[in-house]
OpenMM code with the backbone's topology and positions (N, CA, C; nanometers):
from openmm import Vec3, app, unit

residues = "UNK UNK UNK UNK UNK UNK UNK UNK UNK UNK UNK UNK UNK UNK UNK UNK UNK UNK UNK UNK UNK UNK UNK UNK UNK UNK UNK UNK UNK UNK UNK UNK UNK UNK UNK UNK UNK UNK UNK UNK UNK UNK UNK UNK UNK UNK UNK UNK UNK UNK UNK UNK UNK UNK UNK UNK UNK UNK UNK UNK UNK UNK UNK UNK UNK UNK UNK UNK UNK UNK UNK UNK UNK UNK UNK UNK UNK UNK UNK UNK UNK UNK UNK UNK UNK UNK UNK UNK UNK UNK UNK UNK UNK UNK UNK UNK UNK UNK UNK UNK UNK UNK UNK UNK UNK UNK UNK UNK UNK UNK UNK UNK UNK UNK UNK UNK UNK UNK UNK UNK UNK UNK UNK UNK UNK UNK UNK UNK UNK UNK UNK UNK UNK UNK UNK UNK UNK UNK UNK UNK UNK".split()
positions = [
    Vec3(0.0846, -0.1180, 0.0000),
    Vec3(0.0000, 0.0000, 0.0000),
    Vec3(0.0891, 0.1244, 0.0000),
    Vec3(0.0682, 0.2063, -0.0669),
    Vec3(0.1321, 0.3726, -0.0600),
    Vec3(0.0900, 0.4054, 0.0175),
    Vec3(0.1885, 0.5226, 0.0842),
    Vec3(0.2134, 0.5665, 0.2025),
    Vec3(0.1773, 0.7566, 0.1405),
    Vec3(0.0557, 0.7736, 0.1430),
    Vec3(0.0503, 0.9182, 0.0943),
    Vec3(0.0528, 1.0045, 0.2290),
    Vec3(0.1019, 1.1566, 0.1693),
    Vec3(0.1132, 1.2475, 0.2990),
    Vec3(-0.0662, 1.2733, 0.3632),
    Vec3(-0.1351, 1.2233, 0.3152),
    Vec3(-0.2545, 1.2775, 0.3653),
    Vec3(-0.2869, 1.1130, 0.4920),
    Vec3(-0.1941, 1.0040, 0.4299),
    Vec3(-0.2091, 0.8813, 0.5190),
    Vec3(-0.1328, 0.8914, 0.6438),
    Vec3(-0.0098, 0.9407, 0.5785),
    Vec3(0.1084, 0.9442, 0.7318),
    Vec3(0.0238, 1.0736, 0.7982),
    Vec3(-0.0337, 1.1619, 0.7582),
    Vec3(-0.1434, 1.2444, 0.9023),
    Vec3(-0.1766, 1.1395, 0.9539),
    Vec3(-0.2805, 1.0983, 0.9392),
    Vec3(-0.3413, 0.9671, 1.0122),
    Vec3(-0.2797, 0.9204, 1.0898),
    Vec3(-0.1357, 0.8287, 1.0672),
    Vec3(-0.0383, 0.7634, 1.1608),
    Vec3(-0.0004, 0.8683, 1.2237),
    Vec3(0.0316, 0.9613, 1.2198),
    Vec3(0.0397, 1.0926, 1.3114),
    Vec3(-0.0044, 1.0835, 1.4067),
    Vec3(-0.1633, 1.1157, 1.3542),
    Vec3(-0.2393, 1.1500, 1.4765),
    Vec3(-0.2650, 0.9937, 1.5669),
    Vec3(-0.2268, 0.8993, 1.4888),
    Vec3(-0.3256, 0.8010, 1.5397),
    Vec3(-0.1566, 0.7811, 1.6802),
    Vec3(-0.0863, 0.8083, 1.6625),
    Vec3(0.0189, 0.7698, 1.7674),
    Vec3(0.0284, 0.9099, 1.8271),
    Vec3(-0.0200, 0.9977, 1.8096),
    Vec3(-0.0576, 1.0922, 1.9042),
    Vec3(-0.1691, 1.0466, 1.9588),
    Vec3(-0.2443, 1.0302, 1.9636),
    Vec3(-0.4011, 0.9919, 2.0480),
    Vec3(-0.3335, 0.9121, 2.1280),
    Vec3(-0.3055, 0.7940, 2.1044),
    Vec3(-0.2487, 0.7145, 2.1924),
    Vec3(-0.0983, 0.6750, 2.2812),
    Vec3(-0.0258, 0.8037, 2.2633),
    Vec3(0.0620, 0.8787, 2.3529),
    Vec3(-0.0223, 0.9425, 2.4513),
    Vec3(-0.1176, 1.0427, 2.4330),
    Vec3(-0.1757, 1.0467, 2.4950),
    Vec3(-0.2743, 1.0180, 2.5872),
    Vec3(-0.3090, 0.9107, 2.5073),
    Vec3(-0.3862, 0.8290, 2.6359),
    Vec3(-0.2946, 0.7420, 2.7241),
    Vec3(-0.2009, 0.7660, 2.7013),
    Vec3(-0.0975, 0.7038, 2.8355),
    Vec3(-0.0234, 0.5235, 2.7274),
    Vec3(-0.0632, 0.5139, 2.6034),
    Vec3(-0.0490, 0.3626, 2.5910),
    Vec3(0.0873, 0.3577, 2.5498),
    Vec3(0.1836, 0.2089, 2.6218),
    Vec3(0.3253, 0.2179, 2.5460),
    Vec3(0.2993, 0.1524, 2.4080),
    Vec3(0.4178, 0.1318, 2.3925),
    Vec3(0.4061, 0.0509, 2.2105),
    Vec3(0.3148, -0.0992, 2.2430),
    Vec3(0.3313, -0.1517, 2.3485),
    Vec3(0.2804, -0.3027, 2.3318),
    Vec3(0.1037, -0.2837, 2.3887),
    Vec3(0.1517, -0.1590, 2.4717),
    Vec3(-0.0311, -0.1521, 2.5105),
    Vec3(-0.0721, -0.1077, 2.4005),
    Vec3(-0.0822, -0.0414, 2.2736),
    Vec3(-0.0848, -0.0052, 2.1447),
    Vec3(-0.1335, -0.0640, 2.0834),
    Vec3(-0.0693, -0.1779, 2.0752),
    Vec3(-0.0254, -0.2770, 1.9879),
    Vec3(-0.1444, -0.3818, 1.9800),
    Vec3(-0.1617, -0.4181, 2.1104),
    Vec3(-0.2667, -0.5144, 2.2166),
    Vec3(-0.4279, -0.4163, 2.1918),
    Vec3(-0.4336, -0.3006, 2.1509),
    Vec3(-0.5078, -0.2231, 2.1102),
    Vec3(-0.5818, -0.2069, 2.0267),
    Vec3(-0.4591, -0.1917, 1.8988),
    Vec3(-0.5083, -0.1816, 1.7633),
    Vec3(-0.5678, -0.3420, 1.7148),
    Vec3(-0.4996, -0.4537, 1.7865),
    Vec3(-0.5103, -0.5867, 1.7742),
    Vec3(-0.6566, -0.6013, 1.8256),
    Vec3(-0.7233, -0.5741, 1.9382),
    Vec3(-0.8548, -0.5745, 1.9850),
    Vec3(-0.9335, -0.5189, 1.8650),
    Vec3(-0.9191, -0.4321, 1.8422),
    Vec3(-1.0438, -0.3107, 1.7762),
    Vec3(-1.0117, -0.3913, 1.6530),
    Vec3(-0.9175, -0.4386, 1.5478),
    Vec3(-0.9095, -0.4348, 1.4397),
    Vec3(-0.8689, -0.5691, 1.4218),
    Vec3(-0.8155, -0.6469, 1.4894),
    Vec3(-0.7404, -0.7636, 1.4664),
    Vec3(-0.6040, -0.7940, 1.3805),
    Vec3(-0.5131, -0.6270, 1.3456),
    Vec3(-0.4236, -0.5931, 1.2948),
    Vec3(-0.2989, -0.5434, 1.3975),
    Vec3(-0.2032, -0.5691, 1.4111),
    Vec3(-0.0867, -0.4921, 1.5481),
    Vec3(-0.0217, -0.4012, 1.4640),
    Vec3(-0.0772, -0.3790, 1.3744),
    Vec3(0.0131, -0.2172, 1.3054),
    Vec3(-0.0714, -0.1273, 1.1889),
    Vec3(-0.0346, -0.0405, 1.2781),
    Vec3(-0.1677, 0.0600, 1.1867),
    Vec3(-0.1616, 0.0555, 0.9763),
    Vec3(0.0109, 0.0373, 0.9445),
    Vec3(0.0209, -0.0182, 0.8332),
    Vec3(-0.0764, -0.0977, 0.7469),
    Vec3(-0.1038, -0.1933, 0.8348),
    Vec3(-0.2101, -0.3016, 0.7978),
    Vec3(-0.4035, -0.2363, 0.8067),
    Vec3(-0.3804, -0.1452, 0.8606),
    Vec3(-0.5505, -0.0596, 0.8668),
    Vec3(-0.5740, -0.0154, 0.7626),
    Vec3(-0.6982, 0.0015, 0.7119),
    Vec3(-0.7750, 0.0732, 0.5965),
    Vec3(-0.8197, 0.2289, 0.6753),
    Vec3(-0.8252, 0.3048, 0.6136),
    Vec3(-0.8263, 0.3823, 0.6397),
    Vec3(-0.9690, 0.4570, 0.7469),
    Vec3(-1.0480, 0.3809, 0.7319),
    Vec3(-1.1950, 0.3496, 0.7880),
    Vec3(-1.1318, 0.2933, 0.8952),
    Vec3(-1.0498, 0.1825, 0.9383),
    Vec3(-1.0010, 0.1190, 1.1037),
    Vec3(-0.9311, 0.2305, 1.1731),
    Vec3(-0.8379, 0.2633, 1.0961),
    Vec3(-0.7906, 0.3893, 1.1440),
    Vec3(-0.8444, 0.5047, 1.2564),
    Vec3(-0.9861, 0.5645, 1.1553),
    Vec3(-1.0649, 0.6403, 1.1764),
    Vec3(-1.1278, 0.6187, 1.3311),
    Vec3(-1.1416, 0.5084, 1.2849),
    Vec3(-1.2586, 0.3957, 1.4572),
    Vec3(-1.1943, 0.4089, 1.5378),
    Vec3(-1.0418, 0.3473, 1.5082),
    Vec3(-0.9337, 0.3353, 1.6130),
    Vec3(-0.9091, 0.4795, 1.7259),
    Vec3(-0.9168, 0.5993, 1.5962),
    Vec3(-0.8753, 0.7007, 1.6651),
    Vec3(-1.0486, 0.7694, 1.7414),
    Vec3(-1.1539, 0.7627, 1.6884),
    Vec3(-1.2433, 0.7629, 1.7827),
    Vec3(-1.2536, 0.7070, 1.9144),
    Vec3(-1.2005, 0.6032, 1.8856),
    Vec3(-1.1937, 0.5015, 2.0685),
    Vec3(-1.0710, 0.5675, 2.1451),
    Vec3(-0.9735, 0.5886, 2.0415),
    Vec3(-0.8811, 0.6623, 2.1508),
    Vec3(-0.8938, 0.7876, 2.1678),
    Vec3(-0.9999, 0.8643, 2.1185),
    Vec3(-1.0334, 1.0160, 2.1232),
    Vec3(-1.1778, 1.0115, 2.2296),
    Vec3(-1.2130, 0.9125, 2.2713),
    Vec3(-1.3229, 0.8724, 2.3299),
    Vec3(-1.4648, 0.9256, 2.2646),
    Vec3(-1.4757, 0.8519, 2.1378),
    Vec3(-1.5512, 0.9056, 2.0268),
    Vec3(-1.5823, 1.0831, 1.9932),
    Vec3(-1.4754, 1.1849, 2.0265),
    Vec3(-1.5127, 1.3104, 1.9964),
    Vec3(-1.4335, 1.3425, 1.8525),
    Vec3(-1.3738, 1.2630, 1.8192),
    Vec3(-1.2734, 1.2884, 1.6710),
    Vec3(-1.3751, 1.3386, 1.5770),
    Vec3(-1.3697, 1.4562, 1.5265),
    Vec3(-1.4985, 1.4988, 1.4461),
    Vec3(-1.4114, 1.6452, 1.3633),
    Vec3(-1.3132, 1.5625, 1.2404),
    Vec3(-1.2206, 1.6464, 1.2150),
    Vec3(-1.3382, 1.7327, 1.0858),
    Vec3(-1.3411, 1.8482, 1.0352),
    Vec3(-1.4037, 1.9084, 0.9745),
    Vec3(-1.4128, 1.8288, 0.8423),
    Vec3(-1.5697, 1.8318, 0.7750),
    Vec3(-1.5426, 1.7937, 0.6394),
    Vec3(-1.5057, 1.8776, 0.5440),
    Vec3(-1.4738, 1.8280, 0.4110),
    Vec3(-1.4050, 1.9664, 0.3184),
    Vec3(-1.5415, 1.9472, 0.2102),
    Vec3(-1.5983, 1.8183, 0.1798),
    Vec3(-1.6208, 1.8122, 0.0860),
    Vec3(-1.7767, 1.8513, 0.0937),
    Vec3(-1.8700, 1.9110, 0.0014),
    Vec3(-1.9823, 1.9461, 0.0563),
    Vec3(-2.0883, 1.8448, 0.0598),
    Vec3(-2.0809, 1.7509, 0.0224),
    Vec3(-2.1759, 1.6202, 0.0613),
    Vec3(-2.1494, 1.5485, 0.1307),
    Vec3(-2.0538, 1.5505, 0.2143),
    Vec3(-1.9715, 1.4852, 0.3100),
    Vec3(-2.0279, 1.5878, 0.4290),
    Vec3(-2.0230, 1.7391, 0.4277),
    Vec3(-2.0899, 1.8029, 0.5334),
    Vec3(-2.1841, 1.8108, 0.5634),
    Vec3(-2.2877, 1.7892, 0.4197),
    Vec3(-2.4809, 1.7819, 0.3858),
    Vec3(-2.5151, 1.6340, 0.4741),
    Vec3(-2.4052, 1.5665, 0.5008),
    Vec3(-2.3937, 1.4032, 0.5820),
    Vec3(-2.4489, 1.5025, 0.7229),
    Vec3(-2.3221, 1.5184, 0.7653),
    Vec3(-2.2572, 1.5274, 0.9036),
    Vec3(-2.3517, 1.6451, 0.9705),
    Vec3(-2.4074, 1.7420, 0.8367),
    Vec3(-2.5059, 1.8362, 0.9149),
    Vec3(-2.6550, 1.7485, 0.9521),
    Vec3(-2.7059, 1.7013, 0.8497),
    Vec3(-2.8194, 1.5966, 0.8747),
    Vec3(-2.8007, 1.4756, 0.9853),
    Vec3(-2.6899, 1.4349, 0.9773),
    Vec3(-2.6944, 1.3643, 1.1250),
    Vec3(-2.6791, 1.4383, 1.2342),
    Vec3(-2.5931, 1.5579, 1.2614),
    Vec3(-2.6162, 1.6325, 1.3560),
    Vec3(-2.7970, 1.6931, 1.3803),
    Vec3(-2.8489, 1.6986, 1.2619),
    Vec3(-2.9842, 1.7496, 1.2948),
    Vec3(-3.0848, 1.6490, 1.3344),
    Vec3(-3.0897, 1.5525, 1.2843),
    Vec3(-3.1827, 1.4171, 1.3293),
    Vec3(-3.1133, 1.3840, 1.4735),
    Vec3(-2.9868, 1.4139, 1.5559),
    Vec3(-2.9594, 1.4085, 1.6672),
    Vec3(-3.0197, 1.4689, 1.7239),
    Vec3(-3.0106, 1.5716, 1.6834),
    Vec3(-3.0803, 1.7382, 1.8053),
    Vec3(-3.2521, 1.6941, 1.8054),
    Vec3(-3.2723, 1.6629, 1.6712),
    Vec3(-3.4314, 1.6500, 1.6905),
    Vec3(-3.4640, 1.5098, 1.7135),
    Vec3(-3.3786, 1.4052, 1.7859),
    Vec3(-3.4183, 1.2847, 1.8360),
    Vec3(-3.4477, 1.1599, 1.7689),
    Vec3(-3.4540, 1.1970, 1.6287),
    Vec3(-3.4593, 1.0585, 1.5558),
    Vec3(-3.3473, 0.9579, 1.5444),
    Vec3(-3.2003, 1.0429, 1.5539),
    Vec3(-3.1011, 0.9718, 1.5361),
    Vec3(-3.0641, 0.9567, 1.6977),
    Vec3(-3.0663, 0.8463, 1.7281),
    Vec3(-3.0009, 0.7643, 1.8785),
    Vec3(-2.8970, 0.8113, 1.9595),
    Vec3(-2.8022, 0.7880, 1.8676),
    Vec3(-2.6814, 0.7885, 1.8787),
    Vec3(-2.6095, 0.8633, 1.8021),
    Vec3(-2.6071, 0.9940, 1.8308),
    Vec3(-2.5525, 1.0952, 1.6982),
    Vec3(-2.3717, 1.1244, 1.7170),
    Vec3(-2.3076, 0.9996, 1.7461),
    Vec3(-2.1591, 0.9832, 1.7517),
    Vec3(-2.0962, 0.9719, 1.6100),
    Vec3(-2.0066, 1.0256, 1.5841),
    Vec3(-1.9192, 0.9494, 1.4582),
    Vec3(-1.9276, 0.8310, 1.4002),
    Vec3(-1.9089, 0.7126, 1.4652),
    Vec3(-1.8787, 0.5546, 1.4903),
    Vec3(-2.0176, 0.5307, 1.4461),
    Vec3(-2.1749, 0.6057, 1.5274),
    Vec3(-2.2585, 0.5322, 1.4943),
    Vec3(-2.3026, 0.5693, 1.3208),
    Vec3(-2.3058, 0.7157, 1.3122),
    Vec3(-2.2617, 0.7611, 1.1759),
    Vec3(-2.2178, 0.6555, 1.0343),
    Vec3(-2.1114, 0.6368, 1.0743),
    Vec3(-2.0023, 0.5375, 0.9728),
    Vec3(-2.1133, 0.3942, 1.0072),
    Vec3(-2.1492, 0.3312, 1.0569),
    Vec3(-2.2534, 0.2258, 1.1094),
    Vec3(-2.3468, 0.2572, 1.0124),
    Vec3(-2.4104, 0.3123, 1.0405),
    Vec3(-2.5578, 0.3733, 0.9327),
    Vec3(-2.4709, 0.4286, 0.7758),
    Vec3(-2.3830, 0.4578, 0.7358),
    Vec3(-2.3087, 0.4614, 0.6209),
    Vec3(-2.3172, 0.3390, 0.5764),
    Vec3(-2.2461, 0.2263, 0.6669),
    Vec3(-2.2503, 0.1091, 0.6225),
    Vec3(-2.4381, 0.0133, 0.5546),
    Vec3(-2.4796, 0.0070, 0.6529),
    Vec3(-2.6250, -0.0382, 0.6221),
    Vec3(-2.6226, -0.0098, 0.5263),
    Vec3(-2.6396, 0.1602, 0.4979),
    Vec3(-2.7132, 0.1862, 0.3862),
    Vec3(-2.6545, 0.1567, 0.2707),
    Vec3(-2.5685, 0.2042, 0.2563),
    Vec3(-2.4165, 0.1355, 0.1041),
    Vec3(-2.4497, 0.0029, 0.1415),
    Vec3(-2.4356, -0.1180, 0.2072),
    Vec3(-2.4358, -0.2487, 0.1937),
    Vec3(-2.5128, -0.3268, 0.2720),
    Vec3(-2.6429, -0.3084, 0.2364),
    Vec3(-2.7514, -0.3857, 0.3439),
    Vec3(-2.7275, -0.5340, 0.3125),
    Vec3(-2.7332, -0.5892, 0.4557),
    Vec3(-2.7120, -0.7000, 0.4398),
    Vec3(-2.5690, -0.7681, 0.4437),
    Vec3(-2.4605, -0.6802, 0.4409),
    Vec3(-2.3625, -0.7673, 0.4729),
    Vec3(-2.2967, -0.7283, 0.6186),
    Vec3(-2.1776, -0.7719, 0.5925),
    Vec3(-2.1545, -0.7157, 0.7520),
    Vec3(-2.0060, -0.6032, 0.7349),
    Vec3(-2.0352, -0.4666, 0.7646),
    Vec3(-1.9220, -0.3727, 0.7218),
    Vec3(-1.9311, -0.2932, 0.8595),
    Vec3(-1.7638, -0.2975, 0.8903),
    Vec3(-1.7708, -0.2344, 1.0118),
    Vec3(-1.7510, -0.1148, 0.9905),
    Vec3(-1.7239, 0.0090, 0.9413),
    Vec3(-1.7616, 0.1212, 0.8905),
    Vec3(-1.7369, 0.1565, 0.7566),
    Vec3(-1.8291, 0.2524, 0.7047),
    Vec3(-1.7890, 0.3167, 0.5926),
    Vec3(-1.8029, 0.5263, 0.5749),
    Vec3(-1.6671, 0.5736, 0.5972),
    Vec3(-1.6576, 0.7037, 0.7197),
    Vec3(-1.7413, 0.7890, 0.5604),
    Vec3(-1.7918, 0.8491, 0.6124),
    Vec3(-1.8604, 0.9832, 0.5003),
    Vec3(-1.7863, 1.1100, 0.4239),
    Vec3(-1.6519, 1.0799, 0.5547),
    Vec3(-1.5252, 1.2003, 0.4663),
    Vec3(-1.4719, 1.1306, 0.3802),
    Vec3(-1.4400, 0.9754, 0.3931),
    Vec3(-1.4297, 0.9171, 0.2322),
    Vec3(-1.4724, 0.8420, 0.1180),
    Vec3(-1.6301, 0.8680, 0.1600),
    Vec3(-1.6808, 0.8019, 0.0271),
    Vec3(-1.6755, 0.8580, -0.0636),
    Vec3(-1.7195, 0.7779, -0.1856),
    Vec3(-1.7590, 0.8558, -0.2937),
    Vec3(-1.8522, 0.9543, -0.3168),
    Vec3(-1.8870, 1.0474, -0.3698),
    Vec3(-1.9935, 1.1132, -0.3942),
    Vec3(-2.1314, 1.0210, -0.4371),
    Vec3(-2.1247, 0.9740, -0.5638),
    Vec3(-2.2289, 0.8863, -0.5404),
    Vec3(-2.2691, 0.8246, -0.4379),
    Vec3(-2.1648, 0.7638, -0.3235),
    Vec3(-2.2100, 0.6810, -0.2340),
    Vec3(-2.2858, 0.8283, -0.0954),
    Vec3(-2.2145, 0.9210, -0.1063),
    Vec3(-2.2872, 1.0160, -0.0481),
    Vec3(-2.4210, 1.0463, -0.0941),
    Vec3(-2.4320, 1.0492, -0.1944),
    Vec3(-2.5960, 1.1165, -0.2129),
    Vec3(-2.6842, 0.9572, -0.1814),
    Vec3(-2.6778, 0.8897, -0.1907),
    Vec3(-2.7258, 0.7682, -0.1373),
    Vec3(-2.7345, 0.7918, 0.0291),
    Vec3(-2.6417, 0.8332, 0.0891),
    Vec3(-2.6677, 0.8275, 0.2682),
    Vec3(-2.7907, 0.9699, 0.2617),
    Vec3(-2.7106, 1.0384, 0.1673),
    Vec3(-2.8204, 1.1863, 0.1837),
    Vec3(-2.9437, 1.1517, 0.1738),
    Vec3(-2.9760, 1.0467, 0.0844),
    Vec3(-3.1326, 1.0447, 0.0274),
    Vec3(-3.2270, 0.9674, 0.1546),
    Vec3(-3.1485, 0.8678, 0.2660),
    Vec3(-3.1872, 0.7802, 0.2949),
    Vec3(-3.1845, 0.8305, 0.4722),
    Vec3(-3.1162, 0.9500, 0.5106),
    Vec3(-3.1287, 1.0586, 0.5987),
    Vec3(-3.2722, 1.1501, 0.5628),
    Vec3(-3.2861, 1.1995, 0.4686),
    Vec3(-3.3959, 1.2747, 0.4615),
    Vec3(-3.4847, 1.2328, 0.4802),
    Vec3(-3.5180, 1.0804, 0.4200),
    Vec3(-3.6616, 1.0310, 0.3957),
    Vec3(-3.6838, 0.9733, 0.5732),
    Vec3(-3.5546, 0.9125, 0.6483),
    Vec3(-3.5629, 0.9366, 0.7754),
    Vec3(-3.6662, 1.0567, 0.8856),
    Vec3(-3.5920, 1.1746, 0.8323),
    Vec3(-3.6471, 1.2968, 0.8410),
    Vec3(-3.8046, 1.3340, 0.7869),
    Vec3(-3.8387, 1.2548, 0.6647),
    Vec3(-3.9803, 1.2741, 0.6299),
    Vec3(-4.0891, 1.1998, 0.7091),
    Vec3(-4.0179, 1.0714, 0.7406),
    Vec3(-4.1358, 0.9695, 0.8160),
    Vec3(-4.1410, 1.0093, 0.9437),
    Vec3(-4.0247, 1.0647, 1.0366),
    Vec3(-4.0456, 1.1027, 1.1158),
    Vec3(-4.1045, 1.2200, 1.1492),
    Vec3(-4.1379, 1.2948, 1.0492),
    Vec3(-4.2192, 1.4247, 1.0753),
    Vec3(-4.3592, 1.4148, 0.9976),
    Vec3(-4.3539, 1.2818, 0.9758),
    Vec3(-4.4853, 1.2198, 0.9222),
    Vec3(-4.6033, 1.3069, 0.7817),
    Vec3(-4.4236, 1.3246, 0.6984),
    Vec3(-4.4865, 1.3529, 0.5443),
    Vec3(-4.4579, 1.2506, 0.4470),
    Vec3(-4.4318, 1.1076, 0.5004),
    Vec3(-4.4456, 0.9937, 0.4102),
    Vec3(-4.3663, 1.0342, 0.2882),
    Vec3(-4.3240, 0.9579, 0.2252),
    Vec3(-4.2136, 0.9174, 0.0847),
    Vec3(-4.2925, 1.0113, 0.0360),
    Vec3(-4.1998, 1.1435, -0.0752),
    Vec3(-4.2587, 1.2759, -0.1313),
    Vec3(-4.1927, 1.2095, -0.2851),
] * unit.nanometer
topology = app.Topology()
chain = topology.addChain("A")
for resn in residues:
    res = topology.addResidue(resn, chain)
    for name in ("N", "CA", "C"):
        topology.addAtom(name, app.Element.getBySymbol(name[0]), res)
């Protein structure tokens, strides 16, 4: 796998988070191995990564999106939070409901919204709103 500068951020941060949470290399290690079943972040997709550093950020990792359907995500789940439809309006559960919806039926442990595709974004968008319609009880428009 290439090692791009936008990946080594990631390993950055991801061994900053967990400097900071006090872990040595083997508590780390014993870490990334739990959450992912990988002992080196090398071996993570970029989605384990993400999880990884939520658990060690104690799910507040909520780095800005750039892209604008990636924010039309993150604002609509922030709003179905505030207005109670969405449960669990964390990151982690976010990427969870990404997954469903991109791949019902199989089993995907996340799929993050800062890197899908666009197509695969307007798909979470469409399937957030209509969320938003039944729950305010104007049925499929």
């Amino acid at each position: 796998m290439t090692t791009t500068p936008a990946r080594r951020k990631l390993y950055a941060a991801l061994h900053f988070a967990a400097t900071k949470a006090g872990l040595d290399d083997a508590a780390y290690r014993d870490m990334l191995a739990a959450r992912t079943g990988q002992t080196s972040a090398k071996d993570l997709t970029e989605c384990e990564i993400w999880a990884v550093l939520d658990h060690l950020n104690g799910g507040t990792h909520f780095p800005r999106a750039t892209r604008p359907l990636a924010r039309k995500v993150h604002a609509l789940w922030r709003a179905g939070a505030e207005a109670g439809w969405v449960r669990t309006g964390t990151r982690e559960a976010l990427r969870a409901f990404c997954g469903r919806v991109l791949y019902p039926g199989q089993h995907v442990v996340t799929a993050d919204p800062d890197l899908l595709p666009d197509s695969d974004l307007t798909k979470v968008v469409e399937a957030l709103k209509a969320m938003d319609r039944r729950v305010q009880g104007k049925g499929a428009q």
